[in-house]
N, C-alpha and C positions, 0 to 999 in steps of 0.2 A: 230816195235816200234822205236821213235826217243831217244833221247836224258833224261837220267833216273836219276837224282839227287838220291840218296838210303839213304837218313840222317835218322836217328831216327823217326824226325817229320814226313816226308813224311810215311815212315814205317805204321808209327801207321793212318794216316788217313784213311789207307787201308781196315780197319776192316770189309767192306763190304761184302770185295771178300774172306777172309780165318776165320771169328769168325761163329759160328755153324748160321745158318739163323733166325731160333727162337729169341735166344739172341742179334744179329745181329742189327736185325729190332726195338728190343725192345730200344735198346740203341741209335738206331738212332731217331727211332720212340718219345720217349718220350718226350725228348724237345722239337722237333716241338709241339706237344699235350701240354703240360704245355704252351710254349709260344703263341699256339693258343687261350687256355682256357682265360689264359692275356688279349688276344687281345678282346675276346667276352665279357670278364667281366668286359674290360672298356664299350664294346659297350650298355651293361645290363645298366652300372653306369649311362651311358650315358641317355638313354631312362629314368631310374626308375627317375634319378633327375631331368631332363626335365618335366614327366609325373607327380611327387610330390610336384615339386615344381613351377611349372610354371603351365600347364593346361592338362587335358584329352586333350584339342586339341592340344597343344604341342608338345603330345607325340603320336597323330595320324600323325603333319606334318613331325615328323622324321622319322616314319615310310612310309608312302609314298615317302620321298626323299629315304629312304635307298632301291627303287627298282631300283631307277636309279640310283646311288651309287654304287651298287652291280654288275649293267652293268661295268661299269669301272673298279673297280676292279678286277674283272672276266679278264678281256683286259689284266691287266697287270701280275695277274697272269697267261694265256695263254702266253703271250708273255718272262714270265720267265722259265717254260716247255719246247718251243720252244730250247732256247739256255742252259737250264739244262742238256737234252739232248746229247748235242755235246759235250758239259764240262764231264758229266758223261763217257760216252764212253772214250772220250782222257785220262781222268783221269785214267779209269782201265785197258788203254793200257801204261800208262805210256807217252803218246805224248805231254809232259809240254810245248812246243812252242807253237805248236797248239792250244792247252788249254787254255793258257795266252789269245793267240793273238783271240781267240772265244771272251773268256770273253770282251774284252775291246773292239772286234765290238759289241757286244752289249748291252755296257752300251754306246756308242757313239750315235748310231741310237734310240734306246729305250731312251733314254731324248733327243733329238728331240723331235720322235713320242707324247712322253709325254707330252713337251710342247703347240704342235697342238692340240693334243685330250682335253687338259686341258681347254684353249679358246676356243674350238666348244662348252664345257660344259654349261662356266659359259654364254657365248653368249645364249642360246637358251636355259637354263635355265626351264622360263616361258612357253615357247611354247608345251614344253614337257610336264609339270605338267597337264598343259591343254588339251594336246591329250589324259591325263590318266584317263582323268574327277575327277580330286582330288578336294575334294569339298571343295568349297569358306571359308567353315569357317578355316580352315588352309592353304589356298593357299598361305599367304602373306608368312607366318613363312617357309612353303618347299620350295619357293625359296629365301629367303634371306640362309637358311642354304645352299642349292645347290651352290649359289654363291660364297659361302666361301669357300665352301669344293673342289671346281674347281678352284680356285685359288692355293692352295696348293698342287693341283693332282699330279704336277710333283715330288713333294718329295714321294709320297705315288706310285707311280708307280717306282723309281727307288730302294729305300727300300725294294720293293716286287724282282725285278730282280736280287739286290745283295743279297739277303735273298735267293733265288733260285739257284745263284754260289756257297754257301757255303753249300749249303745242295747237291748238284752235288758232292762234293770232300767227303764227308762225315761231314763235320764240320755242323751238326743241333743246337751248343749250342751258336753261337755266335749269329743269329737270336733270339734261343731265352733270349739270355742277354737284345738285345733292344728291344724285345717285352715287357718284363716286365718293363723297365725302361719307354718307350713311354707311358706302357699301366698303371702305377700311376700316371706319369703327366699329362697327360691326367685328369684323374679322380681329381687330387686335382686341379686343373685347373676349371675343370668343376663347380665344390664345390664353388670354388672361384668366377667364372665371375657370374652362375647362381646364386646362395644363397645367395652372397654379393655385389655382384655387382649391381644385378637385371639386367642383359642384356639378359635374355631368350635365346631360340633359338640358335639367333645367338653369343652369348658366348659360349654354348658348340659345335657348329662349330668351333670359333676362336679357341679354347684349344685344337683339334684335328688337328687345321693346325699348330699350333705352335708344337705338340709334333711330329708330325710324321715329321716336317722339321727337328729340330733337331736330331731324331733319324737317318735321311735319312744321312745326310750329317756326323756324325760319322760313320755311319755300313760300309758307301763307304773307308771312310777314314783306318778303320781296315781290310778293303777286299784290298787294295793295299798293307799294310803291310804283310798281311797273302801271299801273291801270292809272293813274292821275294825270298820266300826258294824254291819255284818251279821254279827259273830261275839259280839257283845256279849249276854250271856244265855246262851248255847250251849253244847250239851257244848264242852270245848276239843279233847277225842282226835278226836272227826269231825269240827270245826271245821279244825283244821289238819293233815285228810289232804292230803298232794301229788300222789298221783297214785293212780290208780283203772284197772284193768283193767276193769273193768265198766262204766264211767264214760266209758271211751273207745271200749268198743264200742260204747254207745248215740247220743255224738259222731259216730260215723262210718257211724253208717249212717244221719242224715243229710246228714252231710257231704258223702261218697263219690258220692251221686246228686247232689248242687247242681252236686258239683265238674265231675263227670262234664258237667252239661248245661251247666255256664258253660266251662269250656275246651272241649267240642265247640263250643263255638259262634262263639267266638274262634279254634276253629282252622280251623272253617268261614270264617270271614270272612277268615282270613287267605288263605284258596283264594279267595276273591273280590278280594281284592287280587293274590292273580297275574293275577286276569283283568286286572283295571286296570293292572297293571304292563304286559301286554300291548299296549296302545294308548302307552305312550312316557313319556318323564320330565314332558312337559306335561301329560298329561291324568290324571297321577298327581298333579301339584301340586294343579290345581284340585279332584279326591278329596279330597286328604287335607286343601285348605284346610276342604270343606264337610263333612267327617269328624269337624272339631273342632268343629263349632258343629252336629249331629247329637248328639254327644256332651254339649256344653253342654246340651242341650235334654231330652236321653234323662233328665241327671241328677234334673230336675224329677219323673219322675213311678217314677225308679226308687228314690227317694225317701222318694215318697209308699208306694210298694209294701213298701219297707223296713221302713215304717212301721206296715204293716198286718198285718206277717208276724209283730212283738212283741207288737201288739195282740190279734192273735190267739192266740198261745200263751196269754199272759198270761192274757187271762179263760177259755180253756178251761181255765187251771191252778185258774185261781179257781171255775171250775163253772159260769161267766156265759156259756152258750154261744147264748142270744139275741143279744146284746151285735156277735157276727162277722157277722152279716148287716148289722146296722146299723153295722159298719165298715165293711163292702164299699161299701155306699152311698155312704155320706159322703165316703171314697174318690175316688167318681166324680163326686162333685160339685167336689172341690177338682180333680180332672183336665182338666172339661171348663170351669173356669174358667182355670186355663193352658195349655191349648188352644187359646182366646181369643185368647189372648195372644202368642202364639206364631205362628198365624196371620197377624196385625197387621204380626209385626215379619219374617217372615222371608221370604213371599211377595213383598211390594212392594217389599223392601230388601235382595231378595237379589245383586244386585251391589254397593252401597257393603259389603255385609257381605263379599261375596270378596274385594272390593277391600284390607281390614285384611290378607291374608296376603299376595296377589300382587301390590300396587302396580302403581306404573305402567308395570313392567318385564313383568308377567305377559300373555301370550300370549293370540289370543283363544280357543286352543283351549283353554287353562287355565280362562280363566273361563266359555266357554260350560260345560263339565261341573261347575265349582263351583256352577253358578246354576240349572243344570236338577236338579241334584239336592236343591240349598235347598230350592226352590219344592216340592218333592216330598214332601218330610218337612214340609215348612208345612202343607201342605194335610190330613196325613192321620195329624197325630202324638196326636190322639186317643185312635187306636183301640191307640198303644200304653201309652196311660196305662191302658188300663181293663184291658189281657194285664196290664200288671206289676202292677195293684193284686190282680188274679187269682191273679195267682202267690203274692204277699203272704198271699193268703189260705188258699191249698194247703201254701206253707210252711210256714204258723205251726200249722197241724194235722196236720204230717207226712205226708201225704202226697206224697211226693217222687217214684213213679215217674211219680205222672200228673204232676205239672212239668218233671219231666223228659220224658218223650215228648211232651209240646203245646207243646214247647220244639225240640225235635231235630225237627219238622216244620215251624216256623217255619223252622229253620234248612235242609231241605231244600229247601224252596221257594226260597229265596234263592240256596243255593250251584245247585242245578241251572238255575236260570234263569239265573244269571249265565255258568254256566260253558258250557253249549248253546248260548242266546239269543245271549250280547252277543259274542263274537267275530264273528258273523254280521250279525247287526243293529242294530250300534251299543251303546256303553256304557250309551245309557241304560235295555237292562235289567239290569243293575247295580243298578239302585235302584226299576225299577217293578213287584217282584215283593217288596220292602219291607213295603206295604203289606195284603196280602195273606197272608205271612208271620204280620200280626200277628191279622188277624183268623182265621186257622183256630189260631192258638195262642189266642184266648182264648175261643173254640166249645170246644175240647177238653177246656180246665181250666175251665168252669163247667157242661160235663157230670159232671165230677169233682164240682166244688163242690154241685151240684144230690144227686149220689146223698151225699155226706157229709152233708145237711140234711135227705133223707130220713132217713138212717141214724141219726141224730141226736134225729129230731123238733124240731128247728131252724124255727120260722114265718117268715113273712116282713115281720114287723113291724121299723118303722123309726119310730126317733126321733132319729135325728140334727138 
């Protein structure tokens, strides 16, 4: 260990490595879940007042933009895992120089990359809608809103990476302070340019690049503040290195793999949305209504996995490498109690819940697909709480190719069923090869997890 500042504050960010793991997780765990919920309930606001008050195809071209949307964001969340990672670790060895000097290679490189990736977006735009075969009666609307939203990228990728630094140290609550701030302006934003304005579309595009710019450029601003009591004691020359060739190779070859499996897997889905685009503008509405509340739901336990992937660095930095078993656990106890939950609400109620995007205007082929696929994801979301806490745990120990391959087999299973199956027999295997997907990804990654615990001598003791 290098150079240890021991202040109060520092002390207490610690809670990783010495609060009981159960409790642990939950306290770190929860904000991110609140401020995720935020984020999806503008994205809900988003679609319902699109799809209310502007048109059924409205709210179909949002949803076809949000496959490729979701490609990028995926990029930038991988690319925040990548260097969470090194931050996490330094942090539970106490190595603040390093730490520092991690973080700030990669907020230097990472808005770059952002910048690039942002103009390949809004460039090629159109071409893309087109290779998804997104059908003509919303084509104009999903690329006027792609263009906007790729303009803005770079704030909503760098957002994500210092949202990713603070959740590395244990701080989950300052992310989610701007999530909830981004995720009302956003929404009364939206109220306003849609409802009053009459700018359709592309008004609730503009209201999502204006909020996540402004949230981006304070969050950074309160992540330099927060990092100066970790320089306090410390050489100042390594203290305030900028940037590190060595530093950023270590970033990236976690990064590189996360990236790799979270944009394949977003670009697999996006192949699964041509198959859906296939079946017509209706049966893409009722998708992409029960697309958003799939994603509400995913946020609960990707969360929890988010959670588990710091906790784990952390005490392997700290040498507490009994400690990761007894978070996987604990994990799984917080999952199959919103599981519960989930269950309750989305199985028996899942038409008043289609009903919030398609009103009383929406079709019944719209809603038969919004409600067979609800019921689907109610039933069996489970088994994807326990893949993501898994992965959480492969994560936080670098081990990245097996997350990545028990990840890219989830995702074959999904795009080859959809793409074979559902032209032939109906949309709904679209979504009943879901299930399935999740459980041979998390067979694969606790074959992984099982030889790391050999290799380890890791017991299977648990005190959560």
């Amino acid at each position: 260990m290098q150079d240890k500042p021991d202040t109060p504050s520092v002390r207490q960010d610690e809670y990783l490595i010495y609060q009981p793991p159960l409790k642990a997780l939950f306290l770190f765990a929860l904000p991110m879940i609140i401020g995720s919920l935020f984020q999806q309930v503008y994205n809900i606001a988003d679609s319902a007042i699109v799809g209310r008050f502007v048109s059924q195809y409205a709210l179909a071209a949002v949803g076809a933009s949000s496959a490729l949307t979701n490609v990028f964001i995926c990029i930038a969340a991988g690319a925040g895992t990548g260097a969470a990672v090194v931050v996490s670790r330094r942090f539970g060895s106490r190595e603040y120089p390093s730490m520092l000097r991690s973080i700030r290679t990669s907020m230097l490189f990472f808005l770059i990359f952002s910048i690039v990736l942002g103009a390949a977006g809004f460039t090629f735009s159109e071409a893309i809608m087109r290779l998804l075969h997104t059908p003509e009666q919303v084509m104009d609307m999903a690329v006027v809103y792609l263009k906007v939203y790729f303009a803005g990228f770079p704030f909503l990728f760098i957002y994500n990476v210092v949202a990713s630094m603070f959740n590395a140290i244990g701080n989950s609550r300052v992310p989610l302070y701007f999530l909830i701030f981004s995720s009302a302006l956003n929404i009364a934003m939206d109220l306003y340019m849609v409802i009053r304005l009459h700018m359709g579309v592309f008004g609730a595009a503009l209201a999502t690049l204006i909020a996540q710019g402004i949230s981006a450029v304070f969050s950074f601003i309160v992540l330099i503040r927060t990092m100066r009591k970790y320089a306090q004691g410390t050489d100042e020359k390594r203290t305030w290195e900028y940037f590190s060739t060595s530093d950023l190779k270590l970033i990236l070859s976690y990064a590189v793999p996360s990236v790799i499996q979270q944009s394949t897997v977003s670009i697999g889905m996006m192949l699964v949305q041509s198959v859906v685009n296939g079946f017509g503008a209706e049966a893409l509405a009722g998708f992409s209504a029960t697309a958003r509340i799939e994603n509400l739901i995913a946020v609960i336990w990707v969360s929890v996995g988010n959670a588990v992937s710091p906790f784990t660095a952390q005490n392997l930095g700290a040498g507490k490498k009994e400690r990761i078993t007894e978070g996987f656990h604990a994990a799984l106890k917080l999952d199959f109690i919103f599981a519960i939950g989930v269950f309750l609400c989305a199985v028996p109620f899942a038409r008043p819940i289609a009903g919030i995007f398609l009103g009383s205007e929406g079709t019944q082929e719209a809603y038969s697909v919004a409600v067979g696929y609800m019921r689907w994801i109610g039933i069996f979301s489970f088994w994807l709480g326990a893949k993501m806490a898994m992965d959480g745990v492969l994560k936080g120990i670098g081990k990245m190719k097996s997350f990545m391959a028990a990840n890219l087999c989830n995702l074959t299973i999904r795009v080859l069923t959809a793409m074979m199956l559902a032209p032939g027999f109906g949309i709904g295997f679209v979504w009943y090869a879901v299930p399935v997907g999740w459980a041979v990804n998390l067979l694969i990654s606790h074959r992984a997890y099982q030889r790391m615990r050999t290799e380890n001598g890791i017991s299977r003791t648990y005190r959560a």
